[in-house]
C-alpha positions, 0 to 999 in steps of 0.5 A, spaced: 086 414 692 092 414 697 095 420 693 089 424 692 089 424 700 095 426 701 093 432 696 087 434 700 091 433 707 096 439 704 090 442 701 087 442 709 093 445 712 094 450 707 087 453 709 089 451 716 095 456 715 091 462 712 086 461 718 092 462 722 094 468 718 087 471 717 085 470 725 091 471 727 088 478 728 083 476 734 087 474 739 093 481 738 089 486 735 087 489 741 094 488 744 097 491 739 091 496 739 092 499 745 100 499 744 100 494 750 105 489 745 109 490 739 106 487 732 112 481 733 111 480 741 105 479 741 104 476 734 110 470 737 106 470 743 099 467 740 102 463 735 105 459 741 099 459 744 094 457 738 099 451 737 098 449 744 090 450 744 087 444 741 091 440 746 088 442 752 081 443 749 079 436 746 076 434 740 070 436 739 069 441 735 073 437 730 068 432 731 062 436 728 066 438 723 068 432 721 059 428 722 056 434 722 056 439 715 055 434 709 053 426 710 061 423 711 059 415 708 057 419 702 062 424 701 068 423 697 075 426 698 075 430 691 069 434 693 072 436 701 078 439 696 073 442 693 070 445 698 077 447 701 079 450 694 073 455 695 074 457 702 082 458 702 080 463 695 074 466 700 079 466 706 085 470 702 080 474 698 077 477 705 084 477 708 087 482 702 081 487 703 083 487 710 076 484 712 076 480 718 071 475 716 070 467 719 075 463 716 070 457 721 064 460 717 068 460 710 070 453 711 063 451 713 059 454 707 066 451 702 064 444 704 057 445 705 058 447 697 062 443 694 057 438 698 050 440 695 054 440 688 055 434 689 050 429 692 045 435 693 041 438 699 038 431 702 045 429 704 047 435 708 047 434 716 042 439 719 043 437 726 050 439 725 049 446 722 045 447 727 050 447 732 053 452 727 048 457 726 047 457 734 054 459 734 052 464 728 047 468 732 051 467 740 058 469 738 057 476 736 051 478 741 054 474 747 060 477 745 057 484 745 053 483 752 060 479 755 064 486 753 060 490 757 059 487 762 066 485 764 068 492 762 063 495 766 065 490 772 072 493 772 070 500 770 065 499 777 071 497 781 077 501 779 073 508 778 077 511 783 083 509 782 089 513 778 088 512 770 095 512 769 094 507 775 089 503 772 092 503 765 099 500 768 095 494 771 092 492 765 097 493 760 101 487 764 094 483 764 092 484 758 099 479 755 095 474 759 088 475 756 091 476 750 095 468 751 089 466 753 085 469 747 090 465 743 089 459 746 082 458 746 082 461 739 088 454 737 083 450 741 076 452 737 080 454 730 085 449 729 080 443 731 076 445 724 082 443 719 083 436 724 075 434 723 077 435 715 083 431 715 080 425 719 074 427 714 079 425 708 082 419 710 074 416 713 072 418 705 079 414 702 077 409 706 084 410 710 081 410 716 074 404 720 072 410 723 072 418 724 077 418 730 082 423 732 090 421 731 096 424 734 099 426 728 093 430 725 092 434 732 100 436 730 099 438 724 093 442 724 096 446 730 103 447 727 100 449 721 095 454 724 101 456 729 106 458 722 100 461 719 099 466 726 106 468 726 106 470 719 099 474 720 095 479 717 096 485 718 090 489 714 085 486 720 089 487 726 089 494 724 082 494 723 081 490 729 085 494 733 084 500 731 078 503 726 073 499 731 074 503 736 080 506 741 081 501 747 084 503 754 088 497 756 083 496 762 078 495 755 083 491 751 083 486 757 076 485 757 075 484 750 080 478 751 077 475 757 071 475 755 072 473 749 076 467 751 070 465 756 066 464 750 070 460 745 072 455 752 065 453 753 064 453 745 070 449 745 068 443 750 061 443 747 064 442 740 060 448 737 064 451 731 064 459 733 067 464 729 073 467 733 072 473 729 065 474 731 066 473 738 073 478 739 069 483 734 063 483 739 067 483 745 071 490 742 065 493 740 062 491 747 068 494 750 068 499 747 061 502 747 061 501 755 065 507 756 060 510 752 056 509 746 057 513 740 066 510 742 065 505 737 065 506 729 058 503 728 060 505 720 066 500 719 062 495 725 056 494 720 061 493 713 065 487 718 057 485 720 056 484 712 062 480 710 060 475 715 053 476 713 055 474 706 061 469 708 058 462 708 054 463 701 060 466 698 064 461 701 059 455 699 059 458 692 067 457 690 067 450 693 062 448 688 065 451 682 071 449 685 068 442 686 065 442 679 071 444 676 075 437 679 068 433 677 071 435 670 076 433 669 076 426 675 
């Protein structure tokens, strides 16, 4: 079993890799969008930051993922692979169409499949997919009215100044909203693939209980922090660009209040979507200069990729968990 586990760890880091390459996105496309940072800049700059985040942040999104999607005294290790198997193929599927989808919610919908595939929908914990589904529904609208109003505070503010003036000013800021994006985006992302570790090791019976070592915080942070770096350029486009145009003073805002809610969703140990938080955030920005600034057609098909992401996503785990099944 011991063997077997170290295959899911690997497994666990890979998607926690892909994570960072697909969600590296969020924390630089509006960066790179308004031209504030190259794409190397600003993608080195997250990456950092991403490995730092789940140092400061605590663990406690790693917790629910580790108690709070399937029964963890009753999951085996080779279903958590096949939950994996099925959220890394979502995940890369999405990312080669340019698709800025969850990868929290790929993850959770992989085990939540690989799960009901194998001991059914009585073990699943509801508790815990609560947490998930509220951040499902406050993540992008508390984005959107977080946009706004930030946006709005600084367009009150800064109306009578100097465009060039005020595009000058946060262009500067915004390498700071953008760190921080990064930062709580590492703390809330790269919590998720250290609750799987731990899952793993507590299924192999390698663990007494569901704690947290040092060495699968490094792991999992430095996994997400190389997989930013080498991150995907088709969402950061999408992000950045074909949402809406962002002025610096905007771009500063999506971050800002982005970050803002990824902290709090951090500290209460709410898996949210980073994706959906910047998203809402961009198009919050955006529609506060004016409604129709914001491409609502190219909104409504990344709306529709989240919508399908955890059924997506539970399916291939529990092909993927059958297939396993056939052949342990």
């Amino acid at each position: 079993m011991l063997e077997i586990a170290i295959i899911g760890i690997v497994i666990a880091l890979v998607f926690d890799f892909v994570n960072g390459f697909n969600d590296s996105a969020n924390s630089v496309a509006t960066v790179i969008g308004t031209r504030v940072l190259k794409p190397i800049h600003a993608v080195a700059i997250s990456a950092v930051a991403n490995f730092v985040g789940p140092f400061i942040f605590g663990v406690a999104v790693a917790t629910t993922i580790a108690k709070g999607i399937v029964s963890p005294d009753d999951i085996t290790v080779y279903m958590i692979i096949g939950g994996l198997l099925g959220a890394i193929a979502w995940s890369s599927l999405c990312t080669y169409f340019g698709l800025p989808i969850s990868n929290s919610h790929s993850l959770i919908g992989g085990i939540m499949g690989a799960g009901i595939a194998g001991l059914g929908f009585e073990k699943l914990v509801y508790d815990g997919l609560g947490k998930v589904f509220t951040g499902i529904i406050v993540a992008p609208i508390g984005g959107v009215l977080f946009g706004v109003a930030v946006t709005g505070l600084i367009i009150f503010f800064f109306a009578r100044r100097k465009p060039a003036i005020v595009n000058k000013t946060f262009g500067r800021l915004q390498i700071i909203s953008s760190a921080w994006f990064a930062l709580t985006h590492g703390a809330n992302d790269g919590q998720k693939t250290m609750g799987i570790i731990v899952l793993i090791l507590f299924a192999a019976d390698l663990i007494p209980e569901l704690e947290m070592p040092l060495w699968v915080i490094f792991a999992a942070a430095t996994a997400m922090g190389f997989g930013t770096f080498f991150g995907g350029y088709k969402v950061i486009k999408t992000l950045g660009v074909k949402i809406t145009r962002l002025k610096p003073y905007q771009g500063f805002a999506a971050e800002t209040s982005g970050g803002l809610m990824l902290a709090v969703f951090a500290t209460l140990g709410i898996p949210a979507s980073t994706t959906h938080a910047i998203t809402g955030t961009i198009m919050g920005a955006g529609s506060a200069r004016r409604i129709r600034a914001v491409r609502w057609k190219v909104s409504r098909q990344i709306i529709f990729s989240w919508v399908i992401t955890i059924p997506g996503a539970a399916g291939l785990g529990a092909l993927g968990t059958y297939i396993i099944n056939l052949f342990v």
